[in-house]
DSSP file (Angstrom, degrees, kcal/mol; ACC not computed):
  #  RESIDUE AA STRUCTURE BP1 BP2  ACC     N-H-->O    O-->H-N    N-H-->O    O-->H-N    TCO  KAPPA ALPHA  PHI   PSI    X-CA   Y-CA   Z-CA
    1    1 A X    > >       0   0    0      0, 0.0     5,-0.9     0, 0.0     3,-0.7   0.000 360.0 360.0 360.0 -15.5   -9.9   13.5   -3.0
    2    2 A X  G > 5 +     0   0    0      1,-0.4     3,-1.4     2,-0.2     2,-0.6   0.882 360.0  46.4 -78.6 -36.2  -11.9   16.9   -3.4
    3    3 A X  G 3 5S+     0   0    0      1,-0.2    -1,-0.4     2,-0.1    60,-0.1  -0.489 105.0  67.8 -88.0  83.5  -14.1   15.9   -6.2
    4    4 A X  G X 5S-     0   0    0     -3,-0.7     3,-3.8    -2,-0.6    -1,-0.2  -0.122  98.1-135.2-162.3   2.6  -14.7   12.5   -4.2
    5    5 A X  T < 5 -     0   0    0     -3,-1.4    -3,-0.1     1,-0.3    -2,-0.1   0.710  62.3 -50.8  30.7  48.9  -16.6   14.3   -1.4
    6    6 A X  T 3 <S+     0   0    0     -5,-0.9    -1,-0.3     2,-0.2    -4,-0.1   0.437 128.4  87.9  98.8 -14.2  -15.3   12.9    1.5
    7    7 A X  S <  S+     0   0    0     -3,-3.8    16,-3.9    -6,-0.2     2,-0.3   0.728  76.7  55.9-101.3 -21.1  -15.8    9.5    0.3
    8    8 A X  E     -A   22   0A   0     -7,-0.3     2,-0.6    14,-0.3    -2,-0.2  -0.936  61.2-149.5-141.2 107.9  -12.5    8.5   -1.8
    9    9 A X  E     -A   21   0A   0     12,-4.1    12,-3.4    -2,-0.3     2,-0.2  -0.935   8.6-166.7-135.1 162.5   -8.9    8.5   -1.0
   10   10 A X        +     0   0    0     -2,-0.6     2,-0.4    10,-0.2    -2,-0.0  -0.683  16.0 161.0-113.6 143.4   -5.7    9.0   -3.1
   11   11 A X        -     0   0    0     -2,-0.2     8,-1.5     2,-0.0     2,-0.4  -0.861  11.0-178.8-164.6  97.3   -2.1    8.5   -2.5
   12   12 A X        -     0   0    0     -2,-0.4     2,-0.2     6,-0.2     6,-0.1  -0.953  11.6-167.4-118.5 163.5    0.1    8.3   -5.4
   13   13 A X        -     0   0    0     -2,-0.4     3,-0.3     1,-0.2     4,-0.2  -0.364  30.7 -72.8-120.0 177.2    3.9    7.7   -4.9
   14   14 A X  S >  S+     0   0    0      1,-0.2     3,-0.6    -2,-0.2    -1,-0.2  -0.300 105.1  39.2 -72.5 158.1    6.6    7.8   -6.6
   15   15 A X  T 3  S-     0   0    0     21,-0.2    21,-0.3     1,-0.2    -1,-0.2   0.941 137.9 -49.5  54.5  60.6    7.8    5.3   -9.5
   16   16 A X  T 3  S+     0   0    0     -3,-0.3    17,-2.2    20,-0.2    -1,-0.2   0.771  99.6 152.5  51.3  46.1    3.9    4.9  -11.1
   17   17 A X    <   +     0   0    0     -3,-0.6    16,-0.2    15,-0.2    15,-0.1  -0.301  12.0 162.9 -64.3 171.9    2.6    4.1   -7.3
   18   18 A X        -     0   0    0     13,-0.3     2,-0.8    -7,-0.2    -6,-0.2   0.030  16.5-167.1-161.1 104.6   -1.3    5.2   -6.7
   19   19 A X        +     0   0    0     -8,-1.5    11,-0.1    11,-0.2    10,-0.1  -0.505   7.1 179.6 -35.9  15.7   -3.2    4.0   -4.0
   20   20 A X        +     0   0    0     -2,-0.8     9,-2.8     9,-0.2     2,-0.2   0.110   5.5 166.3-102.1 142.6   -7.0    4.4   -3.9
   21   21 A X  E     -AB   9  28A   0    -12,-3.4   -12,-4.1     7,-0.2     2,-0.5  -0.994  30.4-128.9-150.5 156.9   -9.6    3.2   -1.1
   22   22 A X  E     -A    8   0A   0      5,-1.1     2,-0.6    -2,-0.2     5,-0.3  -0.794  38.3-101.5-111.1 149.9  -13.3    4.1   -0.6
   23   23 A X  S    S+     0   0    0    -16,-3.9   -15,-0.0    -2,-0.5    -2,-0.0  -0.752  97.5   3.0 -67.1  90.2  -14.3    5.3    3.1
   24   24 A X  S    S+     0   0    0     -2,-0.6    -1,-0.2     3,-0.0   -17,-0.0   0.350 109.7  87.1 104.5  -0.9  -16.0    2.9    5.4
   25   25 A X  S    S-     0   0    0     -3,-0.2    -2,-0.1     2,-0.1    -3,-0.1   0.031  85.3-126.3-124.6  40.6  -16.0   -0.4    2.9
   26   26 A X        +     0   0    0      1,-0.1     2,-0.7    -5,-0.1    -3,-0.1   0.427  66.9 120.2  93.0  -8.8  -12.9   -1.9    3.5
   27   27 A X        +     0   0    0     -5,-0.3    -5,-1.1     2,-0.0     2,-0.3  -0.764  32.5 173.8-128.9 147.1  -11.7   -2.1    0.2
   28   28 A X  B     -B   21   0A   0     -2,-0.7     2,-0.2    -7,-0.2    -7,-0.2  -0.783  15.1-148.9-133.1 154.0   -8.4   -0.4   -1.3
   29   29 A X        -     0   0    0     -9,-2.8     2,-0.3    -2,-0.3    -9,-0.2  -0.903   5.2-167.3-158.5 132.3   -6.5   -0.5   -4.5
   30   30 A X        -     0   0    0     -2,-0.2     2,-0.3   -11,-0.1   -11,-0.2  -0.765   7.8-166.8-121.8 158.8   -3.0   -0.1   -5.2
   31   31 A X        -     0   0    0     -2,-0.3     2,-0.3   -15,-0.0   -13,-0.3  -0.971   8.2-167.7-140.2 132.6   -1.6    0.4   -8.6
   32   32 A X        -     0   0    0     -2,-0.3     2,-0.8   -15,-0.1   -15,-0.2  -0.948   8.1-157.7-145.5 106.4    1.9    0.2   -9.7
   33   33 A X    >   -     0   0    0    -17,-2.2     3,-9.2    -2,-0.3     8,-0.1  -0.653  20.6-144.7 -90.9  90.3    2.9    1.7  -13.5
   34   34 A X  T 3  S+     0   0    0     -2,-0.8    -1,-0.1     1,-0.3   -18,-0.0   0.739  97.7  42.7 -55.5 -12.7    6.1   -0.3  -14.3
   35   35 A X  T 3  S-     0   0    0      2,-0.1    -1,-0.3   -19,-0.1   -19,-0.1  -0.114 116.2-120.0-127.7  51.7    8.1    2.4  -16.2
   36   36 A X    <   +     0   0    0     -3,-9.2     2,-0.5   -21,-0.3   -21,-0.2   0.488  53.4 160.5  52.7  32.9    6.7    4.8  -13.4
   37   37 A X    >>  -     0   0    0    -22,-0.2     4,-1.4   -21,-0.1     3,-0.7  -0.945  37.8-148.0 -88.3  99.8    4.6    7.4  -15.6
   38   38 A X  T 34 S+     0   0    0     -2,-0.5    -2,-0.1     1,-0.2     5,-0.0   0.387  89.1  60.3 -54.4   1.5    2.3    9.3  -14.0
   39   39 A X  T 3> S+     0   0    0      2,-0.1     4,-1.0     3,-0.1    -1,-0.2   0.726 108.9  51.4-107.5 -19.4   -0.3    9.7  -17.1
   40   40 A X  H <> S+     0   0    0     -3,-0.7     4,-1.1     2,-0.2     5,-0.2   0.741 107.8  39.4 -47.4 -41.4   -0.5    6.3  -17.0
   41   41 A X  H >X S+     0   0    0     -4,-1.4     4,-3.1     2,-0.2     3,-0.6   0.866 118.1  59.7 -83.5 -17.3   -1.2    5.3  -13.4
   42   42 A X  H 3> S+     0   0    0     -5,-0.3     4,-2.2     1,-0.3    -1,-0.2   0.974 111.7  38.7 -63.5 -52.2   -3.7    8.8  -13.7
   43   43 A X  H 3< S+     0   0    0     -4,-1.0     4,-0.3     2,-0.2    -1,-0.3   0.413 118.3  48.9 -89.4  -1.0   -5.7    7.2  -16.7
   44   44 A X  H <X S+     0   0    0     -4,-1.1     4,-1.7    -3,-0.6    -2,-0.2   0.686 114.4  42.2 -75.4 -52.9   -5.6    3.6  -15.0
   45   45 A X  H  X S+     0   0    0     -4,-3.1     4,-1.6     1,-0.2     5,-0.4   0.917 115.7  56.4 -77.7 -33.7   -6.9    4.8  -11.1
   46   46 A X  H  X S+     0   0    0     -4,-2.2     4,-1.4    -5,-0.4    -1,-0.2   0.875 107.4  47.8 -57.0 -41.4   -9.6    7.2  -13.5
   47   47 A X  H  4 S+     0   0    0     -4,-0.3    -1,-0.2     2,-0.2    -2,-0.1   0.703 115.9  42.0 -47.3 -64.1  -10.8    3.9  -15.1
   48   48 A X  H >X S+     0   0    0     -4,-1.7     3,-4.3    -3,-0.3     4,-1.1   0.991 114.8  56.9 -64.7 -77.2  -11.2    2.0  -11.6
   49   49 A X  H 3<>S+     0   0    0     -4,-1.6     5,-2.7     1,-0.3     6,-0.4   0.660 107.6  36.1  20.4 -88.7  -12.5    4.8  -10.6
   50   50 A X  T 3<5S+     0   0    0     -4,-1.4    -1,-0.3    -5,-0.4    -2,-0.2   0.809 121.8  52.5 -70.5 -29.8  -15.4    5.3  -13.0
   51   51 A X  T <45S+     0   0    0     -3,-4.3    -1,-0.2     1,-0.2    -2,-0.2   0.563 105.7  54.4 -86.8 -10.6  -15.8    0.8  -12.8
   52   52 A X  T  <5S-     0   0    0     -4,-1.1    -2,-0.2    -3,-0.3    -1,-0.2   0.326 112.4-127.9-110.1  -6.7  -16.0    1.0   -9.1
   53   53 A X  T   5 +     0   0    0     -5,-0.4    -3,-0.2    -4,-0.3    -4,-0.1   0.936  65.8 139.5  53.1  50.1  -19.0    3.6   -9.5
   54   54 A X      < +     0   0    0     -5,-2.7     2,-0.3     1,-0.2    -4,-0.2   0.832  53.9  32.4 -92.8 -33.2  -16.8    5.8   -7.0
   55   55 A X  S    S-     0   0    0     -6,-0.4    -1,-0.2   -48,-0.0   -51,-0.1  -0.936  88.3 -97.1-132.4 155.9  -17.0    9.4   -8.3
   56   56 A X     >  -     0   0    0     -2,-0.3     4,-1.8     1,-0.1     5,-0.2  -0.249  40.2-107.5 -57.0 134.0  -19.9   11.3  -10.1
   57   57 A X  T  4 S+     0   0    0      2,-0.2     4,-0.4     1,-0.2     5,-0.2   0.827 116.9  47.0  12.8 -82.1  -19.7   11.5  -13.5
   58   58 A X  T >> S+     0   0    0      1,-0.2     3,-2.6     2,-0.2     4,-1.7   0.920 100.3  55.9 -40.7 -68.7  -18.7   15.0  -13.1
   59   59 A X  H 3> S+     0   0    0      1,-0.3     4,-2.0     2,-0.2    -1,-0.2   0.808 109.4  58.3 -68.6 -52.4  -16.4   14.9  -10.8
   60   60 A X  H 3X S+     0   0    0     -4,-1.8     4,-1.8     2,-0.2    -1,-0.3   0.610 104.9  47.6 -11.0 -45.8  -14.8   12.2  -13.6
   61   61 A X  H <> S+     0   0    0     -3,-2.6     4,-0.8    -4,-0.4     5,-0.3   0.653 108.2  54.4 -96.3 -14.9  -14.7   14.5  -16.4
   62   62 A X  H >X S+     0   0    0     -4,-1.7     4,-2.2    -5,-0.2     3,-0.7   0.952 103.9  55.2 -74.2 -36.9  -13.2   17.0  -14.4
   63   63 A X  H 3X>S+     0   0    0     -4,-2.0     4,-1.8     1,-0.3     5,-0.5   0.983 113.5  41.2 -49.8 -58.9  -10.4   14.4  -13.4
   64   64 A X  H 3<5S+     0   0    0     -4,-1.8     4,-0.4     2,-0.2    -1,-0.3   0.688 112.2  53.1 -90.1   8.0   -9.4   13.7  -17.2
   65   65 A X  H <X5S+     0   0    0     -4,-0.8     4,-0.7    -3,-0.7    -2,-0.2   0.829 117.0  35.8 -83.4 -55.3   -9.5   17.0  -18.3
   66   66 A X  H  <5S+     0   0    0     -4,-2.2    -2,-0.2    -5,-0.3    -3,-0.2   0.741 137.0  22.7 -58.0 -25.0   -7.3   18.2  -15.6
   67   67 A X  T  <5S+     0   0    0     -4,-1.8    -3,-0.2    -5,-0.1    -1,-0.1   0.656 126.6  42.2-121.6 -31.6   -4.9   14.8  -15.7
   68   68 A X  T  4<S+     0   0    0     -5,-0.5     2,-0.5    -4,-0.4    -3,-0.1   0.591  96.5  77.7 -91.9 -16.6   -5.4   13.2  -19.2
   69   69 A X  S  < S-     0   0    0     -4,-0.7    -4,-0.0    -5,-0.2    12,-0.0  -0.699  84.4-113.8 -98.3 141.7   -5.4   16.4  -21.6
   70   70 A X        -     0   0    0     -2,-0.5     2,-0.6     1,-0.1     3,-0.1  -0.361  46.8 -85.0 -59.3 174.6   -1.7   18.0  -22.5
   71   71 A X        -     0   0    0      1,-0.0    -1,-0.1    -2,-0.0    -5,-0.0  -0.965  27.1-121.0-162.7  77.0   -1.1   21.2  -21.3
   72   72 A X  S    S+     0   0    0     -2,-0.6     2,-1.6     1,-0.3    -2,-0.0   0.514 111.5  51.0 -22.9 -59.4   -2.1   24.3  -22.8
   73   73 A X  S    S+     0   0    0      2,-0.1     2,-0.6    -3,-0.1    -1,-0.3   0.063  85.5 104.9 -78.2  58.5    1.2   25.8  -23.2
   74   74 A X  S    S-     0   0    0     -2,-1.6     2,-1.5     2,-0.1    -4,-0.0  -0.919  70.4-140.7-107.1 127.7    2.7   22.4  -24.9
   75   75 A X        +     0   0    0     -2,-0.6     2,-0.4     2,-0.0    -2,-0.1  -0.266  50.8 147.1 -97.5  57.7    3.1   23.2  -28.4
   76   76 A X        -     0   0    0     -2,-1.5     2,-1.5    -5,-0.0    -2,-0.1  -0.807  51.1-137.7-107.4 121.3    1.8   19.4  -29.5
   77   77 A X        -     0   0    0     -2,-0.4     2,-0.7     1,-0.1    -2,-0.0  -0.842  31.3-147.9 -86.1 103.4   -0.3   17.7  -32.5
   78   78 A X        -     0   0    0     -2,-1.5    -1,-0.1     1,-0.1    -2,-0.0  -0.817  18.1-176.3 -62.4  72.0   -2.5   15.3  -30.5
   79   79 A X        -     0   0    0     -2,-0.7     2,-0.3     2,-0.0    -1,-0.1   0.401  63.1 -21.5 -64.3 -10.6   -3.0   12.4  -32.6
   80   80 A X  S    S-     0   0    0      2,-0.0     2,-0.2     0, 0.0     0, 0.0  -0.962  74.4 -99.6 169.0-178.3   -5.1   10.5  -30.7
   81   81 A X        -     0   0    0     -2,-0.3     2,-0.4   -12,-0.0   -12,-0.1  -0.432  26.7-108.3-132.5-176.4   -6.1   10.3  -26.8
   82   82 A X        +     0   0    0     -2,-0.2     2,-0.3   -14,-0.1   -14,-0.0  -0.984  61.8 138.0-123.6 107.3   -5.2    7.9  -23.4
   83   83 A X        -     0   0    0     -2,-0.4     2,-0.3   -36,-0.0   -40,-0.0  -0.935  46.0-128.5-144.0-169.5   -8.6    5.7  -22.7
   84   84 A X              0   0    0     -2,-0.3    -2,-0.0     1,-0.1   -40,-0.0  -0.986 360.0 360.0-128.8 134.0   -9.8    2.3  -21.8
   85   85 A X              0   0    0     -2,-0.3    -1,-0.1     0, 0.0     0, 0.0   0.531 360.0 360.0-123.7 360.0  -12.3    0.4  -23.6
């Protein structure tokens, strides 16, 4: 909600829940990840996000480096990445 300046809010739940609604238009979106994976419903609400013209660019790349990338200390061969096209 920080890189969203005030404009964008976030709610995720439990079992692949996440909520999202823009401030002052009325309009909401709930998202539900059936086997309840959070890197899913993260790279789904990034998606709307980014299709809904709701956050900056920026504020975007910060999102999937911080939700979409593995974890430094994971000791993993990354074969390939989480997008939408």
């Amino acid at each position: 909600m920080r890189l969203g300046h005030g404009q964008v809010l976030s709610k995720g739940g439990a079992e692949g829940i996440q909520c999202l609604s823009r401030i002052g238009e009325g309009l909401g979106v709930a998202i539900k990840v059936e086997d309840g994976t959070s890197r899913a419903k993260h790279a789904v609400a990034l998606h709307l996000l980014e299709q809904l013209d709701w956050l900056t660019p920026a504020s975007l790349e910060e999102l999937r480096q911080h939700h979409l990338r593995p974890a430094d200390h994971l000791r993993l061969d990354v074969l390939g990445e989480l997008r939408f096209t």
